[in-house]
N, C-alpha and C positions, 0 to 999 in steps of 0.2 A: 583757582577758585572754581566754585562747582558750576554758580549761574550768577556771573559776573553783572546781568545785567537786571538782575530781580532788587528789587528796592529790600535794604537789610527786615523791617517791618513784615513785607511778605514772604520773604523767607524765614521768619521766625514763626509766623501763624501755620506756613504749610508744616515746619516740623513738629508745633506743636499737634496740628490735627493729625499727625504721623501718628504721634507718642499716644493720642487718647484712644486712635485705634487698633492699636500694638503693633503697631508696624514698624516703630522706633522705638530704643528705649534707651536710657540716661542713667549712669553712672557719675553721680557729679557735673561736672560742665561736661561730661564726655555723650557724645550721641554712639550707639550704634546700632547694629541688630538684636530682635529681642532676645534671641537663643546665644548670642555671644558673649564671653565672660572673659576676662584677665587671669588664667590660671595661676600661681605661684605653687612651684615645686617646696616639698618638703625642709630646706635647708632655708629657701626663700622667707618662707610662714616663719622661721623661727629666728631669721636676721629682722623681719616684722615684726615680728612680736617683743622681739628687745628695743626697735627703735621708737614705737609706735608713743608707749608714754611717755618718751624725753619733748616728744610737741606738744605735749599738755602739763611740761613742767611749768615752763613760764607759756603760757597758751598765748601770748598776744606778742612775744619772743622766740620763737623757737629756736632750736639751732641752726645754724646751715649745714648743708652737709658736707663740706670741710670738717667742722668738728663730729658730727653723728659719726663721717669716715673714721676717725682719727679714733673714737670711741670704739667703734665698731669693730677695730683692726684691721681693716680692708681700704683697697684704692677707692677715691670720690667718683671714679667713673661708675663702678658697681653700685655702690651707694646710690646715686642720682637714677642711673637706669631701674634697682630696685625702688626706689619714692617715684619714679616717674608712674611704674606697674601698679603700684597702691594710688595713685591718683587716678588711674585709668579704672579700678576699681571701686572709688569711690571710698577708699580709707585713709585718706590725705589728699589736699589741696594747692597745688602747686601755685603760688603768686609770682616768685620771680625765677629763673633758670636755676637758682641752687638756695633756696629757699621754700619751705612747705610747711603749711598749717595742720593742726589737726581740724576736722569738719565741724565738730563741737565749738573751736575760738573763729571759725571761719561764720558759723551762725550766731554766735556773740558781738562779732563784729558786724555782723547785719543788722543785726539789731539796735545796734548801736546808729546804723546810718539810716533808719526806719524814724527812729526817736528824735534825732536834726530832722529830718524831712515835714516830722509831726510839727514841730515848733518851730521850724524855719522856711519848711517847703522845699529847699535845698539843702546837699550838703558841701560845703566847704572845708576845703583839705586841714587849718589850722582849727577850725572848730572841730575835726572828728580829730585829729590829735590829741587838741586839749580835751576831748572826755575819753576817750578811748586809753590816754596816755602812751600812747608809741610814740616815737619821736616823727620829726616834718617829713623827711625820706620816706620810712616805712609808710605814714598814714597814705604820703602819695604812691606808693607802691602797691599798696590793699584795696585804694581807688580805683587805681587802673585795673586791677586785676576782678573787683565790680563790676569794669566796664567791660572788659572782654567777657564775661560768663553773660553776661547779657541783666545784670541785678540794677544797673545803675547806665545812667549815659552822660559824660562829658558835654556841657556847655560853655562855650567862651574860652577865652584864650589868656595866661599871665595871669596877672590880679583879680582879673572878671571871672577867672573858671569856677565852676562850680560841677555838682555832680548831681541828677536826680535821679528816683528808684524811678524804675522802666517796668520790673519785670518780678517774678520769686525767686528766691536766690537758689541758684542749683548745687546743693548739698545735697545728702545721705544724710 
């Protein structure tokens, strides 16, 4: 960890005042320098470019990359390593280790936890289910994955958890 003992709050402020004086810059959740970029080779851009609309078939479903592999005709390790590059790019959203959104249903689903928050002030894993319609797993899966980009933060524990908007959600 970079500074173990900086309250998460003030380290969120100092990289924001990074980012407004270009001193950092964000590719999705990703922080880096502002002249650095995720190149993709030739072969890469056009295994992307085939996989890129199968996450916006069922945008709130995508596949795993198990099956993108399987589609793709290539090993899941290649697979994962290329979605991990396009996440680090900011052209896919990485939620759980072999699962990824497109940025498009990843800000849909914000919105969707923006609209609980409107009418409930929280959100609640069964309530962004029930409107979101993903199933119990997944809704808690897109939560956490709120919680780590910094959009949302974890309250309580079991039956009392809840989730609240903290922050702007970091998409492209």
């Amino acid at each position: 960890m970079l500074a173990p003992q900086v309250p998460a709050a003030a380290f969120a402020d100092w990289l924001e005042s990074w980012l407004a004086a270009g001193r950092l810059a964000r590719s999705g959740s990703a922080w880096h320098l502002p002249d650095h970029q995720v190149e993709l080779d030739t072969r890469d851009r056009q295994r992307a470019d085939r996989l890129l609309p199968w996450l916006l078939d069922k945008p709130f479903d995508p596949p795993w990359v198990r099956d993108i592999a399987a589609q793709l005709g290539e090993p899941e390790n290649h697979t994962r390593e290329l979605l991990k590059r396009l996440a680090a790019r900011g052209e896919a959203c990485q939620v759980v280790r072999d699962l990824f959104y497109a940025p498009a249903a990843i800000r849909n689903l914000g919105h969707i936890a923006s609209e609980l928050t409107d009418a409930q002030g929280t959100i609640r894993a069964a309530d962004f289910r029930d409107r979101s319609g993903v199933g119990r797993k997944r809704a808690i899966q897109i939560l956490e994955y709120f919680d780590r980009v910094g959009f949302t933060r974890k309250i309580g524990h079991g039956h009392d958890e809840h989730h609240r908007i903290r922050g702007d959600l970091p998409v492209n």
